[in-house]
Residue frames as a rotation matrix with the C-alpha (Angstrom) as fourth column:
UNK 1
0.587 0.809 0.000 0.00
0.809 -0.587 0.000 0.00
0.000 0.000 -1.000 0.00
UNK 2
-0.497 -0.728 0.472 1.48
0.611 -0.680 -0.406 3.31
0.616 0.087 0.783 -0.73
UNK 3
-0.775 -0.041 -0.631 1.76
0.587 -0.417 -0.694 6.12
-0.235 -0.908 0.347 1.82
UNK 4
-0.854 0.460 0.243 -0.83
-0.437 -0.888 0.143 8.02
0.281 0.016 0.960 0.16
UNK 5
-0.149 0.806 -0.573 -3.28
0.106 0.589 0.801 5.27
0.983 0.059 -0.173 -0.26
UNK 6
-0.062 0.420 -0.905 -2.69
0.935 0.341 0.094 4.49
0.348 -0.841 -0.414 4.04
UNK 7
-0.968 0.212 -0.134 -3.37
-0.111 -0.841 -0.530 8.16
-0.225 -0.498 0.838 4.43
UNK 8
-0.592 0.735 -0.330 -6.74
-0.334 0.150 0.931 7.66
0.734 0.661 0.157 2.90
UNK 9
-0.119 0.389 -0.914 -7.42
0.208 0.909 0.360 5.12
0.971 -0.148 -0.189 4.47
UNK 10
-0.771 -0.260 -0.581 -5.84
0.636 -0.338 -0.694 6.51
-0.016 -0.905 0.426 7.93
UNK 11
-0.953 0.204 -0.222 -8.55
-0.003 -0.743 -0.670 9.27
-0.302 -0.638 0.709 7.61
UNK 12
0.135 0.949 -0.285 -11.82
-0.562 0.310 0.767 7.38
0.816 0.057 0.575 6.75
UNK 13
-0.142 -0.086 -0.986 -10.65
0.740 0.652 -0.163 5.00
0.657 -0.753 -0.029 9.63
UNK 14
-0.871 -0.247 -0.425 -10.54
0.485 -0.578 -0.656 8.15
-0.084 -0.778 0.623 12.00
UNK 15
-0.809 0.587 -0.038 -13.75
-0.496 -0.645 0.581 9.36
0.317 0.489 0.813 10.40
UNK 16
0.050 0.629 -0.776 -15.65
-0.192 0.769 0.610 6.44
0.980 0.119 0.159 11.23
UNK 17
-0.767 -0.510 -0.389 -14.01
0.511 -0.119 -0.851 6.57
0.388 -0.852 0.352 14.51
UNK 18
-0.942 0.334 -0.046 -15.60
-0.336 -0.939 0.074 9.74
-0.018 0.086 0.996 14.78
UNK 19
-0.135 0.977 0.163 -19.13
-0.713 -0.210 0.669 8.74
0.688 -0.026 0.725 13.94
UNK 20
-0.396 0.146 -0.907 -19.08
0.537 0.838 -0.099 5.51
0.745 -0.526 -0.410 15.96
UNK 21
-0.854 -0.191 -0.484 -18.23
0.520 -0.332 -0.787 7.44
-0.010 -0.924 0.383 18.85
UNK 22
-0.735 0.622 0.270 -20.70
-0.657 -0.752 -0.057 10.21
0.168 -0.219 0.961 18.36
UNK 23
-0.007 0.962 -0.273 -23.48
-0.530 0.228 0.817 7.50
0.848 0.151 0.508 17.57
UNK 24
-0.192 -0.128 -0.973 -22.59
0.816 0.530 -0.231 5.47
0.545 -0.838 0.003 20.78
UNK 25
-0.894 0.266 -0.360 -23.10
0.186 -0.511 -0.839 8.75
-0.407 -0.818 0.407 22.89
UNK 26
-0.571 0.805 -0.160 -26.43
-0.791 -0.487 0.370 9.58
0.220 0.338 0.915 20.83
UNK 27
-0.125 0.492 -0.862 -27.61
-0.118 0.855 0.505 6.03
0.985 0.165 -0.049 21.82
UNK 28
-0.492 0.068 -0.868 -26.89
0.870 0.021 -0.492 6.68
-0.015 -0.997 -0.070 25.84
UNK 29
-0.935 0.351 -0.055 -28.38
-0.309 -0.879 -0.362 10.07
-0.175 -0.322 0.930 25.39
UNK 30
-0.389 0.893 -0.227 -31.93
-0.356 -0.374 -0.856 8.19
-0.849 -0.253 0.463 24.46
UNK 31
0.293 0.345 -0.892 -31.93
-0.907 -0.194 -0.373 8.18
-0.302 0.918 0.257 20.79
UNK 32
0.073 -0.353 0.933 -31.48
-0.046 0.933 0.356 3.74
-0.996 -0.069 0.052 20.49
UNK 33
0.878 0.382 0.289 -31.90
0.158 0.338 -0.928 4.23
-0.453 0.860 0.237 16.72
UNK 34
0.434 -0.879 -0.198 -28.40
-0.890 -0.383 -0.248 4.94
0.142 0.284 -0.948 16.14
UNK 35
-0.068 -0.524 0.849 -27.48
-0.178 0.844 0.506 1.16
-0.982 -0.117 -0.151 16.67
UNK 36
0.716 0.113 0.689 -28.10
0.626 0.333 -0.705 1.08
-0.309 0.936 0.168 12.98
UNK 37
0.654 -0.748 0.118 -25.15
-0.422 -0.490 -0.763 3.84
0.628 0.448 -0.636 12.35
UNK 38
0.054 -0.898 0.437 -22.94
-0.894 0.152 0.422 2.55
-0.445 -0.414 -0.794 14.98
UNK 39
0.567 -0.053 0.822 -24.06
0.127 0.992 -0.023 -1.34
-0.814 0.117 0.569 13.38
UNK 40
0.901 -0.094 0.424 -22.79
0.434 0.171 -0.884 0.27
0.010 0.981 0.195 10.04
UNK 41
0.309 -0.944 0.114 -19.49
-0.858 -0.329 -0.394 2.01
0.409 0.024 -0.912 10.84
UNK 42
0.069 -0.339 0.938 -18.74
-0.226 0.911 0.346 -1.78
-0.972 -0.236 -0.014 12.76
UNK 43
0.626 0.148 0.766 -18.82
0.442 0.742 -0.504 -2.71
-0.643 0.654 0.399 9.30
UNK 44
0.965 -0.248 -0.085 -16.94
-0.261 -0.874 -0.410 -0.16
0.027 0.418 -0.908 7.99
UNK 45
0.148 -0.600 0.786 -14.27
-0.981 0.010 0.193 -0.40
-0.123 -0.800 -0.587 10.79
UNK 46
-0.372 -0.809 0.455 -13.86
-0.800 0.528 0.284 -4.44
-0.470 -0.258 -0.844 10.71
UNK 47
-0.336 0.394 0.856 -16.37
0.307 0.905 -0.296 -6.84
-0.891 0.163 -0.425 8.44
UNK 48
0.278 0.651 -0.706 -16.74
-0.653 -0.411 -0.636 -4.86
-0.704 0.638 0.311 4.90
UNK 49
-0.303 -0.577 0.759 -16.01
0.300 0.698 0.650 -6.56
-0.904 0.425 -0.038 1.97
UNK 50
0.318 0.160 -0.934 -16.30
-0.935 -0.107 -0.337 -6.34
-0.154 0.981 0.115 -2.11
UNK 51
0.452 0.197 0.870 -16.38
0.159 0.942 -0.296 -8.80
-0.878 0.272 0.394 -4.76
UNK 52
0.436 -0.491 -0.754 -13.70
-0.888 -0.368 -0.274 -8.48
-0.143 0.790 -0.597 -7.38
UNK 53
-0.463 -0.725 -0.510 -12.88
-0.872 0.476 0.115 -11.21
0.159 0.498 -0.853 -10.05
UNK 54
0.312 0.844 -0.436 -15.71
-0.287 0.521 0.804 -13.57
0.906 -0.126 0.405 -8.41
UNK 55
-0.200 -0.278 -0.940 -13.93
0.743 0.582 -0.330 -13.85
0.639 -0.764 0.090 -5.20
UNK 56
0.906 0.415 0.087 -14.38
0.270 -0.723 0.635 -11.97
0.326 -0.552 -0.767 -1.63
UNK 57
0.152 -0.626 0.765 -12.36
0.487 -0.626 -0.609 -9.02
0.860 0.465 0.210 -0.72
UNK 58
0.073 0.435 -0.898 -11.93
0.935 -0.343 -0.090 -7.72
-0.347 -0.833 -0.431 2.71
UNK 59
-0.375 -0.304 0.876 -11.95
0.428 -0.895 -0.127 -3.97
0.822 0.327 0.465 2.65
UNK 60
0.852 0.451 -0.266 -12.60
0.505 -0.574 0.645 -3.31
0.138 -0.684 -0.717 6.03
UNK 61
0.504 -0.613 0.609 -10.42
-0.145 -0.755 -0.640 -0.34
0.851 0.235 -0.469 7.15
UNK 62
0.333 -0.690 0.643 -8.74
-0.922 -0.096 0.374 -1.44
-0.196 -0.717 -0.669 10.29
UNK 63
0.597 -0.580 0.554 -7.80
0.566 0.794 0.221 -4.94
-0.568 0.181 0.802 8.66
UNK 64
0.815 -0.216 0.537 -6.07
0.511 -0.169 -0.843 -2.59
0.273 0.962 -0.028 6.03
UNK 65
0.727 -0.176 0.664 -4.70
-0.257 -0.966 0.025 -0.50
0.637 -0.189 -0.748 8.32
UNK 66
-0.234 -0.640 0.732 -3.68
-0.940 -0.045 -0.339 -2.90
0.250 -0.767 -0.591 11.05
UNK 67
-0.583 -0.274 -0.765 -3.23
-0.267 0.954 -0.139 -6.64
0.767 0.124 -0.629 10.37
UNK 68
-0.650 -0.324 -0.688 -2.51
0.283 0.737 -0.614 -7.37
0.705 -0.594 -0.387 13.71
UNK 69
-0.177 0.536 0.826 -5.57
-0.818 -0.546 0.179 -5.57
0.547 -0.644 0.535 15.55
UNK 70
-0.747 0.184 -0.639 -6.78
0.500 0.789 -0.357 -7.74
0.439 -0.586 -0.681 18.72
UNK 71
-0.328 0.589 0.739 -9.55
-0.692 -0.682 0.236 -6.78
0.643 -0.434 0.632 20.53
UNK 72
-0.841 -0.132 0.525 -10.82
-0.531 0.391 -0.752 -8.13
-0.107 -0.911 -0.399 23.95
UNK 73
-0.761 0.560 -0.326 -12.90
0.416 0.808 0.418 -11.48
0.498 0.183 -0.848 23.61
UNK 74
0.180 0.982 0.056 -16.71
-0.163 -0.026 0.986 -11.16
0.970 -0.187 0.156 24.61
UNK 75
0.680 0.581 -0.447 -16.40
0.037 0.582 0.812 -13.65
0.732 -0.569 0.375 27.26
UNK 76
0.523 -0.765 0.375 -14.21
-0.690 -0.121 0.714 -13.44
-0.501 -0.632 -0.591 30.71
UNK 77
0.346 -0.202 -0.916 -11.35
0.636 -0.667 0.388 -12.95
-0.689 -0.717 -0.102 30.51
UNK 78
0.959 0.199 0.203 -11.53
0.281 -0.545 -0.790 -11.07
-0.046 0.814 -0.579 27.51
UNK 79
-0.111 -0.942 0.318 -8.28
0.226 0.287 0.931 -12.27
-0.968 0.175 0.181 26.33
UNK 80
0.156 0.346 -0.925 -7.56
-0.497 -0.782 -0.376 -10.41
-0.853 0.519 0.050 23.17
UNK 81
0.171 -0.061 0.983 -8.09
0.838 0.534 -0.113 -11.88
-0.519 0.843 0.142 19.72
UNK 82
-0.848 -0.523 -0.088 -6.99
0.133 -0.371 0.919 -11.34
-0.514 0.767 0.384 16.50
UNK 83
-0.609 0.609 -0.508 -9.69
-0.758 -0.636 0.145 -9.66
-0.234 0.473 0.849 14.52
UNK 84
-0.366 0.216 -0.905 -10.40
-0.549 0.735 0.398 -12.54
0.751 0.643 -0.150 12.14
UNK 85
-0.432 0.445 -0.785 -11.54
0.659 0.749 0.062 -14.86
0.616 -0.491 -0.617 15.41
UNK 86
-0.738 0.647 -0.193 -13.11
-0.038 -0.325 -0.945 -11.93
-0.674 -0.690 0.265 17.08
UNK 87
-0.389 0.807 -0.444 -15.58
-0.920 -0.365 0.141 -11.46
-0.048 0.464 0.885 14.38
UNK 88
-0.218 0.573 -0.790 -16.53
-0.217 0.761 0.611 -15.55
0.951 0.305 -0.041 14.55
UNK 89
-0.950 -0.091 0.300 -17.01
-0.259 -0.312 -0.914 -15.15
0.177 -0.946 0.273 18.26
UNK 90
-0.054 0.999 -0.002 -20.80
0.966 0.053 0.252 -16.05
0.252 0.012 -0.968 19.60
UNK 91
-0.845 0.085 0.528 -22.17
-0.303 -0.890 -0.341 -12.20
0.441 -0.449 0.778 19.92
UNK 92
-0.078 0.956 0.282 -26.37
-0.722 0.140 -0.677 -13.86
-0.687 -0.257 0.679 20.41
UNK 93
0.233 0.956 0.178 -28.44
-0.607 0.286 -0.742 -16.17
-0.760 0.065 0.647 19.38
UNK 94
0.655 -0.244 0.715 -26.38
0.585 0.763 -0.275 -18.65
-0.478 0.598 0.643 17.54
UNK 95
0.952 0.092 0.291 -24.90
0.294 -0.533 -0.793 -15.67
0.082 0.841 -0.535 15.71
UNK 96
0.275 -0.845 -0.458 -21.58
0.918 0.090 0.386 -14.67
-0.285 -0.526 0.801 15.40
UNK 97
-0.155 -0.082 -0.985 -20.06
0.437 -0.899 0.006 -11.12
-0.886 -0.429 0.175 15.52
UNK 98
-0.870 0.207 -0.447 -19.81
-0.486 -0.507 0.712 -10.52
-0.080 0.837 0.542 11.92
UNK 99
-0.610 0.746 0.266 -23.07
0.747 0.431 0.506 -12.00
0.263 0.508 -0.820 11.41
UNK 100
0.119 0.455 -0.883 -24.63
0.838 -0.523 -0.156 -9.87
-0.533 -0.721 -0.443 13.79
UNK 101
-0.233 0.161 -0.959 -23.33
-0.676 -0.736 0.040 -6.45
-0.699 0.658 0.280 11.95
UNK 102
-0.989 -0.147 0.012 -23.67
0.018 -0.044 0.999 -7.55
-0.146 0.988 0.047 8.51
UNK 103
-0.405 0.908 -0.103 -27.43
0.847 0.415 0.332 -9.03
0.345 0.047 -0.938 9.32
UNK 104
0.080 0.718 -0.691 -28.36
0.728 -0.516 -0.452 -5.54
-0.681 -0.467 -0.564 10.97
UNK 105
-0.522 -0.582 -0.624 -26.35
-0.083 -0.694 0.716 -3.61
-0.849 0.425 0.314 8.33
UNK 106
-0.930 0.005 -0.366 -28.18
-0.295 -0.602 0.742 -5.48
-0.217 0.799 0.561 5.77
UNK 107
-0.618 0.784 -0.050 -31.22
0.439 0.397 0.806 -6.38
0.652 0.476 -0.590 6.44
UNK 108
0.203 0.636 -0.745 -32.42
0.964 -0.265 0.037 -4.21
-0.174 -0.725 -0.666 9.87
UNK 109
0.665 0.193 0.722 -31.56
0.593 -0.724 -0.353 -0.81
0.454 0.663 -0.595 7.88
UNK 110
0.166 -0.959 -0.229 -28.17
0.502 -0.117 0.857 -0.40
-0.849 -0.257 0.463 8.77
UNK 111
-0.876 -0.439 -0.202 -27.58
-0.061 -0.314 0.947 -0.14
-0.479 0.842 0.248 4.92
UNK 112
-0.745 0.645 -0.168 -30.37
-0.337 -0.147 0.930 -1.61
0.575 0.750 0.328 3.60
UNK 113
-0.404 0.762 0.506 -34.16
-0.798 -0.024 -0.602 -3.01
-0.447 -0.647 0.618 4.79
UNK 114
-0.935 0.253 -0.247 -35.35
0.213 0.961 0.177 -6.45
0.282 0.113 -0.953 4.69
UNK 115
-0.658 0.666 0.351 -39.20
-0.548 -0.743 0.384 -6.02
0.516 0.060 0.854 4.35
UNK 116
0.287 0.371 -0.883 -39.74
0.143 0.895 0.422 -9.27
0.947 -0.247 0.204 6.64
UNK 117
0.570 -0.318 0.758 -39.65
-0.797 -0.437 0.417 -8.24
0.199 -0.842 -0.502 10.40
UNK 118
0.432 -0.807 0.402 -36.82
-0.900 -0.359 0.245 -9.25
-0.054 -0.468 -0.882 11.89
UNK 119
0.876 -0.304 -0.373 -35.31
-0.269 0.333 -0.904 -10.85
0.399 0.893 0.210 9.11
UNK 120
0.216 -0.972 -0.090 -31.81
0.000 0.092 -0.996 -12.61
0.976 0.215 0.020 9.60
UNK 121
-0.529 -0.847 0.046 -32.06
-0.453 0.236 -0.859 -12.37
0.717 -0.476 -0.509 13.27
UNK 122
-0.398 -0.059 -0.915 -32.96
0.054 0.995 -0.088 -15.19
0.916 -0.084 -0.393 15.00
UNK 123
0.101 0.328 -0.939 -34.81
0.790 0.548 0.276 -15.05
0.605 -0.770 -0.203 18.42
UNK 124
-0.408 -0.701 -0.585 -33.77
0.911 -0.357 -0.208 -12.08
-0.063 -0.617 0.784 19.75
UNK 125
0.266 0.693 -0.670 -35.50
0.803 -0.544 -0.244 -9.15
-0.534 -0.473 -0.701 20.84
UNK 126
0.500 -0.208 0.841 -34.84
0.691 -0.489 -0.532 -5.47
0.522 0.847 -0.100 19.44
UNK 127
0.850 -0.449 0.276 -33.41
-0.512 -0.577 0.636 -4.42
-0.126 -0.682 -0.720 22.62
UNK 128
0.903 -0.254 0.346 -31.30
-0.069 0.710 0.701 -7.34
-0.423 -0.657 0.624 22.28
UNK 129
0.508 -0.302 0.807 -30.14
0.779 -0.237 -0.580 -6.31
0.366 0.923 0.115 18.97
UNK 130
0.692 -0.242 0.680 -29.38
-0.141 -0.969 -0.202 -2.83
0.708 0.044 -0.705 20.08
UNK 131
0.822 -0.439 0.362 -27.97
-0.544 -0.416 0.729 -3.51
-0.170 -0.796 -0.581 23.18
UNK 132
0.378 -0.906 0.192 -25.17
0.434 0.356 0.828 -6.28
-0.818 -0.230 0.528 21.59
UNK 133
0.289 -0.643 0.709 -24.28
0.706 -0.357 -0.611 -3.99
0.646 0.678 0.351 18.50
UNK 134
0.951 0.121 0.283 -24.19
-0.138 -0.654 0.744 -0.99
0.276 -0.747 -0.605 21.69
UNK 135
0.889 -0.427 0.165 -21.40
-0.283 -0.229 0.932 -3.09
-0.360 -0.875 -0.324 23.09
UNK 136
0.324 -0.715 0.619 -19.51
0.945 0.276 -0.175 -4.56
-0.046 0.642 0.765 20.12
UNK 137
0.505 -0.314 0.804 -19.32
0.231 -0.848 -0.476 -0.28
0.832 0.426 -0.356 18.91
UNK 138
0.844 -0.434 0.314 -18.10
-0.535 -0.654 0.534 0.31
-0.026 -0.619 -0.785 22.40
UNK 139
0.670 -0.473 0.572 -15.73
0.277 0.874 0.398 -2.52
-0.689 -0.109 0.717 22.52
UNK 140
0.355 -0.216 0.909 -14.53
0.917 -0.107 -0.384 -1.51
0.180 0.970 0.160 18.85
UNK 141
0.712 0.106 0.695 -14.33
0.112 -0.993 0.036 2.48
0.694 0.052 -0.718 19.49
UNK 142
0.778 -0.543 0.316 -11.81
-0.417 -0.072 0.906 1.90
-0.469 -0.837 -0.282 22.85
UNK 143
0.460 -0.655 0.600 -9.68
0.643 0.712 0.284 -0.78
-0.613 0.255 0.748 20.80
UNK 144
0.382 -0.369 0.847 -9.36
0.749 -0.414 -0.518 1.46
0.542 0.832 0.119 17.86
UNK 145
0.876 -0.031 0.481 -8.87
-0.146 -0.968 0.204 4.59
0.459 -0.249 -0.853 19.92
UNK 146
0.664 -0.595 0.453 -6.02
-0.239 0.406 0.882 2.72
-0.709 -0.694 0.127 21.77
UNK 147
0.381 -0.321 0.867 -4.66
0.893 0.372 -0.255 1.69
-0.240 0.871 0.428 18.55
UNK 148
0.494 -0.159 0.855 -4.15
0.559 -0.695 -0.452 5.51
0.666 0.701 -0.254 17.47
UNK 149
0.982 -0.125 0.140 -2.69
-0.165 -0.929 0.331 6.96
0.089 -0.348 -0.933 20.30
């Protein structure tokens, strides 16, 4: 990657930062619909992908940025993993972290809307929804911020 490209990159990653964070404080202040912007900068930040040549692509911006991120398992004692196994982690309901964003990203109008209530996820309430993308974005938003200073 050339130094301009990881500037790019370095300042959509810091952007996204940025909105996480804001939408995580707009979600304690009241306003829970924002678990759909904080579900979509998680996706941004560590589970995006493209399709180029017929194959998947990661393009999330902190694999691009930083290989070796870890972030602190779910479960005591939130020994840190390496991205890749945090995102197959259980987050709920059978689901696993990246399932969780992608399924709220694309089908609970993160990105897009699935006109079949609550499509893609499995048992689980809409608090339940909110409150584990809530703590993945916080979880995410401390790691990354740690990461930059």
């Amino acid at each position: 990657m050339s130094r301009i490209e990881n500037e790019v990159l370095q300042a959509y990653l810091e952007d996204s930062l940025h909105i996480l964070t804001a939408s995580l404080e707009q979600v304690e202040n009241g306003a829970v619909v924002f678990y759909r912007v904080v579900a979509l900068q998680l996706r941004l930040l560590l589970c995006d992908s493209s399709r180029r040549h017929n194959r998947r692509e990661d393009t999330s911006l902190a694999e691009q940025l930083f290989p070796d991120l870890a972030l602190p398992a779910l479960a005591p004692p939130h020994t840190p993993l390496p991205l890749a196994q945090w995102l197959e982690q259980p987050a709920a309901a059978g689901l696993t972290v990246r399932q969780m964003i992608r399924r709220v990203c694309d089908q609970d109008g993160g990105a897009h809307v699935d006109p079949h209530p609550r499509a893609g996820l499995p048992d689980l309430s809409p608090q339940e929804v909110q409150s584990a993308i809530f703590r993945l974005g916080q979880i995410t938003a401390q790691s990354l911020r740690q990461r930059l200073e």
